[in-house]
N, C-alpha and C positions, 0 to 999 in steps of 0.2 A: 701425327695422330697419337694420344694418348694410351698407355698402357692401360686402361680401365675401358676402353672403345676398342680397342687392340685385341683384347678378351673375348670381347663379346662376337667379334666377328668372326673370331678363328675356331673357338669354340662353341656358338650358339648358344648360349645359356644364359639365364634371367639373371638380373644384377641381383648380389646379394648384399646383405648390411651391412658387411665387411667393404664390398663396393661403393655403395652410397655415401657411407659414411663415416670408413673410417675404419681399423679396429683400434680397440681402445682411446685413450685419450679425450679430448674435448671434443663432442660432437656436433662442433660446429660445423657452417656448411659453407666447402671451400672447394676451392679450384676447378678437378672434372666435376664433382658432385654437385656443382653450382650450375654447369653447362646440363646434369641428367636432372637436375631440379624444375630448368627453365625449359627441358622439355615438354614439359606438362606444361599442359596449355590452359587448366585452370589455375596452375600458381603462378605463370604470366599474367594472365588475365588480371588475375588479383591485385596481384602487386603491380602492376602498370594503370590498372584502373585508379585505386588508391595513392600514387607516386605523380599521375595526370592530374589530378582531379586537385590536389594539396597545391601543387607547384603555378596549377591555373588561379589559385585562389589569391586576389591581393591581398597582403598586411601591412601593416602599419604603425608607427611607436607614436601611444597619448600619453599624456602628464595628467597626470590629478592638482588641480588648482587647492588653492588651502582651504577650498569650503571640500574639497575631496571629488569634486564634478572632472572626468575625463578629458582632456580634450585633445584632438590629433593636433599633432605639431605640424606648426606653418611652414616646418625643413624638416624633411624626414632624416634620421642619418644615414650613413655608407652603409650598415646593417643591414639594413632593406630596400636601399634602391639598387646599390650595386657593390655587394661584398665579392664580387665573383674574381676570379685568377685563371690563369692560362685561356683568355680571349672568352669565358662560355659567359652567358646572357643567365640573368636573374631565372628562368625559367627552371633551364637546365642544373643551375646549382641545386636549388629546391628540389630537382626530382634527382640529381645523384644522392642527397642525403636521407632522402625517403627512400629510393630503393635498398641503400644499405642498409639501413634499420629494418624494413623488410624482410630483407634475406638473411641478411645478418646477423641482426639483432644490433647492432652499434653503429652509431656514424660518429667516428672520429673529425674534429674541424681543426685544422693546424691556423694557429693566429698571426697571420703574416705584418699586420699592420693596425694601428690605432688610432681614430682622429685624435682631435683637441680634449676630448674630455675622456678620453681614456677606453671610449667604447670600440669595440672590432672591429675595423672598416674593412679588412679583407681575410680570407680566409678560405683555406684550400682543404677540402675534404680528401682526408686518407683512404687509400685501400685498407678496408678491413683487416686484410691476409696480410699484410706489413706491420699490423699492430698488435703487440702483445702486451698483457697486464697480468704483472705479479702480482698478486695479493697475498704473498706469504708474510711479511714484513707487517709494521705495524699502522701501514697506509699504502694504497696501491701505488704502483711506480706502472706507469705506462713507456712503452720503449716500441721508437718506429722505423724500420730495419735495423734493431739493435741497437738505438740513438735514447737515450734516455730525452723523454720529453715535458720543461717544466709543463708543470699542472697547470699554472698562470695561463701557456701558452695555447691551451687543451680546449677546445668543446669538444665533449662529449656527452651525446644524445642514448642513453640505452632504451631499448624496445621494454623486454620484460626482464624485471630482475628478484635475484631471490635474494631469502635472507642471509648473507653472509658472503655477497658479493657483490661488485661493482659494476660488471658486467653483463652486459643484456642476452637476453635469447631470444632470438627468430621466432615468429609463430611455425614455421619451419622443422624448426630442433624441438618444437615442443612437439609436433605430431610428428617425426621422421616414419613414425610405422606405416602409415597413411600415406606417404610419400614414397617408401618403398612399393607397398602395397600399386600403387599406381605407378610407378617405372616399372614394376613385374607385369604386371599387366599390358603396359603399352608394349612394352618388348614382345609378349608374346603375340600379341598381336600382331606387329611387325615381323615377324617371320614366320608366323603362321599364313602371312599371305606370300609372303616372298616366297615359301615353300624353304623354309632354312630349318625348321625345328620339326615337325610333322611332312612325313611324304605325302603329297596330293591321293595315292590310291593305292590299292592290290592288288595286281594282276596275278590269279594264282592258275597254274596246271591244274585241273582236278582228277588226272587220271596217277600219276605218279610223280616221284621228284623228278628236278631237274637238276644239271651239273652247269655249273660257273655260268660256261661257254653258251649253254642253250639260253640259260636266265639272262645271258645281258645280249643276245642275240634278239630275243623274243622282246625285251624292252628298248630296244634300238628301232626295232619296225613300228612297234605300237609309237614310240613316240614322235617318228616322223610321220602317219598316219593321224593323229590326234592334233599334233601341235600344225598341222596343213590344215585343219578346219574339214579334213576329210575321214568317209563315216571307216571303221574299222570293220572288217569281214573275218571269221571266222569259224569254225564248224560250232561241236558242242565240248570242245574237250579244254574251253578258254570262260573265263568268268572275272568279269571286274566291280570291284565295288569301292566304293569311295568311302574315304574314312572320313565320316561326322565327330565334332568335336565334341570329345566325352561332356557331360552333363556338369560337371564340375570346371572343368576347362572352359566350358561355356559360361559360367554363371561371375567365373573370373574374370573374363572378357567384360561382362555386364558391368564390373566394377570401376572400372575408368568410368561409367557416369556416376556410380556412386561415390569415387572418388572426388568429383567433382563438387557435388554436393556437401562433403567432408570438405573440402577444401576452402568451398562460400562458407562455412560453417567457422573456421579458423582464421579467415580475415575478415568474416563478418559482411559478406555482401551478398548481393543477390544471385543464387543459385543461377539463372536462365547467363546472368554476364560473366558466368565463366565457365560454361558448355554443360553446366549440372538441369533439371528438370524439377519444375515447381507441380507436380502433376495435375497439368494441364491448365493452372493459372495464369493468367497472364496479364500486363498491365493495361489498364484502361487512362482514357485521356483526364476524367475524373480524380483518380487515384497517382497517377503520375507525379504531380507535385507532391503529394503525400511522400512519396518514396523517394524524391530527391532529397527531401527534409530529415524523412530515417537516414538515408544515408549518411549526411552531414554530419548528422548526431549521434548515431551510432555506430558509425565508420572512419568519417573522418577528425570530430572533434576530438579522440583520443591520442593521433598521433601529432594533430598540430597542439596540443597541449602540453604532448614531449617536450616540445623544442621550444614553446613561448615557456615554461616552465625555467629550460634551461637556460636561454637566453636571456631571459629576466635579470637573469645572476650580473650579466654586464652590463647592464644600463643604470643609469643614476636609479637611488630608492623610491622617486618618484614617478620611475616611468616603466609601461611594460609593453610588451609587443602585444599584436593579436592580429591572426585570421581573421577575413570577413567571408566566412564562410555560406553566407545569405546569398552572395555572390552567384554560385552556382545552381542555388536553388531560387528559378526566376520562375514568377507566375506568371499569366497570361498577363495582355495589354489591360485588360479590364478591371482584373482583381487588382493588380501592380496602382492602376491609378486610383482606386478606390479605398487601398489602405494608404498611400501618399496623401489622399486628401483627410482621411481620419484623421491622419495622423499631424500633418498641418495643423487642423480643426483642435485636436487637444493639445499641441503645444508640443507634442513627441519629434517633431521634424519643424526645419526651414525650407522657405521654398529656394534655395540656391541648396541645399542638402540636399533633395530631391532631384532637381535638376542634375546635381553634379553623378546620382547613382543612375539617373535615366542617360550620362554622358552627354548632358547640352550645356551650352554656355551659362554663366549668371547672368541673371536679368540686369537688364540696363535700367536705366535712372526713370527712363520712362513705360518699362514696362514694369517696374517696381509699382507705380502709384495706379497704373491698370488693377495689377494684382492684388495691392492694399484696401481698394474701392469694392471688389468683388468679394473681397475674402469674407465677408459674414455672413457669406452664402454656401460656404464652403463647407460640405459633409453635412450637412443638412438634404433631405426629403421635402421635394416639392409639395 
């Protein structure tokens, strides 16, 4: 068990910022503080929401032909079908490099291998906590447990960075107060029910004191009487009252939801999906696809942008990666086949393009000239 868990149990006491986070130095978020981070269950939420939802999304490397028109390559390379190391699946790479940036703020990619033309075909994602960068020097040197690592051999994705460094920060580090704020909170809650920080009640004598012997005699009976589910008897000279939690103590409690809502606030997503309170809004079957779309746009394209960004940097100058982030944002059967046929209709889509995002085969020889024959009917009103 940890000295920073070790504390709290022996002591009972709320975690302080020295606890959470460190004193002095980089307020990054590491080791215990990473395990009282992920206690919160709206900075899970968040960041598993966002880490899910990226790593479900397919991408794919297009080439710009010399009129400059995109097009997805007929072999995708090792980059994106399967850059993965020690046995994990495409899925799981994607979401360890999101979570690190996440929490982290950096996902370090160590370049284990290169196809034919020079681009990444494997690569093993670092522990944060393994990686340090000097930027005192006249360009930063990255070193991973103390292993000086070329740059060449380096992806690195940063979250957020400032000016005059190279290094990202956590939406995390950016609100740590917020984070304290809610580990102070859950803690006491957590032993305000346990009975570990506040005594359940008062049992006082009202006629005179009592000595040691009498007081813990007298709370010996009461609590074999009470904790039996049996009623307690006594003349007039015994009086209990239960201690309510002071008005401020209470309104702290209340903040774990308000924390919540701070927390949707910092990764940008929807209060209700990470136990915060939209008051009393809630989504309808109308507006649903609306808000798969803000999310996409306002949640997720920022961080898959990170990384097409930097990944860019290893592919030929004619080619870039990209999210299809439209993916996760699926309409109903109705509207889906409605804008596939608009979209036929002006020229925006093929119908094997279509087929292939509906996940059916390409049409055969013969049902090409079916569909050739019909097509001038298509997106057109009877």
């Amino acid at each position: 068990m940890s000295v920073l868990f070790g504390k709290r149990q022996v002591e009972s006491r709320s975690i302080s910022y020295q606890d959470v986070w460190g004193s002095g130095g980089s307020p990054d978020l590491r080791g215990d503080s990473l395990q009282v981070a992920l206690g919160l269950v709206p900075v899970y939420a968040a960041t598993s929401l966002i880490a899910d939802a990226v790593a479900a999304s397919p991408w794919a490397v297009y080439q710009k032909n010399d009129g400059g028109v995109p097009q997805k390559l007929a072999t995708q390379p090792a980059l994106v079908t399967d850059p993965c190391v020690d046995g994990l699946d495409v899925f799981s790479w994607k979401h360890q490099a999101l979570t690190s940036a996440l929490l982290r703020g950096n996902a370090y990619g160590l370049i284990l291998d290169v196809d034919r033309s020079g681009v990444p075909s494997k690569i093993k994602w670092l522990h944060p906590d393994k990686v340090e960068v000097d930027e005192d020097g006249p360009v930063p040197l990255f070193f991973w447990n103390g292993r000086l690592i070329d740059r060449l051999d380096l992806i690195h994705i940063p979250a957020y960075t400032v000016a005059g460094s190279v290094k990202g920060l956590s939406p995390i580090t950016q609100f740590r107060l917020q984070i304290e704020t809610g580990s102070q909170a859950q803690t006491f809650g957590r032993n305000f029910y346990k009975r570990g920080t506040v005594p359940p009640g008062w049992l006082t004598y009202v006629k005179n004191k009592l000595t040691a012997e009498t007081a813990s005699e007298a709370k010996r009976r009461f609590l074999a009487s009470v904790s039996s589910n049996e009623p307690m008897v006594s003349g007039d000279d015994w009086k209990y009252e239960p201690i309510a939690v002071p008005q401020g103590d209470a309104q702290f409690l209340a903040g774990i939801k308000a924390t919540a809502n701070q927390i949707a606030a910092v990764y940008r997503v929807a209060p209700e999906d990470v136990g915060g309170s939209t008051d009393g809004q809630s989504l309808t079957y109308k507006n649903l696809e609306q808000d798969q779309i803000r999310f996409a746009v306002r949640t997720l394209r920022p961080w898959t942008e990170r990384f097409e960004s930097v990944l860019n940097r290893h592919l030929p100058a004619n080619q870039y990666v990209k999210f299809n982030l439209d993916a996760s944002a699926r309409a109903d059967l109705l509207t889906r086949f409605d804008a596939h046929s608009k979209g036929i209709a002006a020229g925006f889509e093929t119908i094997d393009e279509v087929r292939a995002l509906e996940e059916r085969a390409p049409l055969t020889d013969v049902q090409r000239q079916q569909f050739l024959e019909m097509k001038p009917t298509i997106g057109t009103t009877p």
